[in-house]
N, C-alpha and C positions, 0 to 999 in steps of 0.2 A: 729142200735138198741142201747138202753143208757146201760152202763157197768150195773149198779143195775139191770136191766131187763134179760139179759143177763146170768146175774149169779145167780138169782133166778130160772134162768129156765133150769142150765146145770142139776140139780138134775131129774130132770122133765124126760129130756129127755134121763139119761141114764136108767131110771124106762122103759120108753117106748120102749126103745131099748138096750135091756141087752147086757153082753158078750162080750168076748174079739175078737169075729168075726169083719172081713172087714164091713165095712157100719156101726154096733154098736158104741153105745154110750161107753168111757172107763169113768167107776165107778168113782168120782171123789175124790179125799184123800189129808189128810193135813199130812204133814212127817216136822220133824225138819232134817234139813243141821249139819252139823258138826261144822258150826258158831253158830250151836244155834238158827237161824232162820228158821222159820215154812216158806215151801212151799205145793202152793197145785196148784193142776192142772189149776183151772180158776183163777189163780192169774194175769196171760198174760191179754195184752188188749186181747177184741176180734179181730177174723182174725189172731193170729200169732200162727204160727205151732208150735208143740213139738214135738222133739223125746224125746221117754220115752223107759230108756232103763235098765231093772233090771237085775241085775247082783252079783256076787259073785269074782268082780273082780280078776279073776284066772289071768295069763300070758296070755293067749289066749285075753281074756275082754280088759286088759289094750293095749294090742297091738293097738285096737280098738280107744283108745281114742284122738290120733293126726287125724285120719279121720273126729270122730265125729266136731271133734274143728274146722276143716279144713271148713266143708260142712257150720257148725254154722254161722263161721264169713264172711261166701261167702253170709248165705243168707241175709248179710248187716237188721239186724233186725227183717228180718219175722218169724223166728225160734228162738226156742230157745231147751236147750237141758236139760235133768234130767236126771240123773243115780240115780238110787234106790239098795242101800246096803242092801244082802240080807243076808249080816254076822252077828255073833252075836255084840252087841253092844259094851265089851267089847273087840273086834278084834281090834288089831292095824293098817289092810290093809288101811282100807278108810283113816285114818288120813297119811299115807303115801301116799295117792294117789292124794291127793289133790291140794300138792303144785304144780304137774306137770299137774294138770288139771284145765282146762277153763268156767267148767260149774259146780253145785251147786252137790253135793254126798249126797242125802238124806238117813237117817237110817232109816228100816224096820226089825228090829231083829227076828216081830212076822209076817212077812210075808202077811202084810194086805193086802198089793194090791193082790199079789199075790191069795190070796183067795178070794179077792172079783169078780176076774176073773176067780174061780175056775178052778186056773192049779195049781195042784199039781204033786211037785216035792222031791227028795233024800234032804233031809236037807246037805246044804251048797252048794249044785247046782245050776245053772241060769236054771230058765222054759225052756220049749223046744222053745217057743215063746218069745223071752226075750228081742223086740225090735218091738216099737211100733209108728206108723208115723200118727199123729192127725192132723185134720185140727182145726181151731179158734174155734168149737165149740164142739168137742172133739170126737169127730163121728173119728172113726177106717180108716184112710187109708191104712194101710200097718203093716202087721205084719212080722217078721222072726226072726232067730237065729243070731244073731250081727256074730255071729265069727262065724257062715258056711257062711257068706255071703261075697261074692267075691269085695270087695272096686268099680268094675267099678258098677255091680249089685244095690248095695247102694247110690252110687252117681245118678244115673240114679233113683232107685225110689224116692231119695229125691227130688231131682230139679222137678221130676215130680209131687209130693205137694205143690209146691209152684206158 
């Protein structure tokens, strides 16, 4: 399928299949990085997974993130990962969090994705679902809590998206 067609038709299909449910479409969103650079969901070719992982980078979160980078760079290209800050914009964490991390810290001060997946959550807390496994066309594989979830659990549902 050619990238233009493709990415006219993710809006399509997360209309068609709402909800942060397994099998649904996830809502598609443009977030600027802490470089200043605007990311958004189908910005991947098609075919290359995302973990989407929103967070409010506590000690618990950050523990998480030599996993994430581990699983990233195994899967040699087909993956790629996004952590969404769900702090407010003037917090200092993400800008500390960045230099020891490997993949892009999007800011969401106003919690957009968040609500466009209607999970509401205690302001400054990660969703109860705060970790999100998409296939290349953004269809819901795997959902779970980054930090209740057990490192071999995670690795085992990730390779099994790919």
């Amino acid at each position: 399928m050619p990238l233009w067609l493709w990415r006219l038709l993710w809006p399509l299909r997360s209309r068609l299949s709402p909800g942060a449910e397994v099998g649904g479409c996830f809502p598609d969103f443009t977030l600027k990085g802490l470089d200043g650079r605007a990311h958004s969901l189908y910005d991947a070719r098609p075919g290359i997974r995302t973990a989407l992982w929103l967070t409010n980078l506590c000690e618990d979160c950050r523990a998480k993130i030599p996993l994430l980078e581990e699983l990233e760079a195994e899967s040699a290209g087909r993956c790629r990962v996004l952590a969404v800050s769900i702090l407010p914009v003037d917090d200092p964490l993400p800008a500390r969090v960045v230099p020891d991390c490997g993949f892009p810290i999007l800011l969401d001060p106003e919690d957009v994705v968040g609500r466009r997946l209607g999970q509401t959550h205690p302001p400054g807390a990660c969703p109860m679902r705060n970790l999100y496994l998409l296939d290349g066309t953004g269809r819901i594989l795997f959902k779970h809590h980054l930090s209740a979830l057990r490192p071999e659990a995670f690795r085992a549902a990730w390779r099994k998206t790919l």
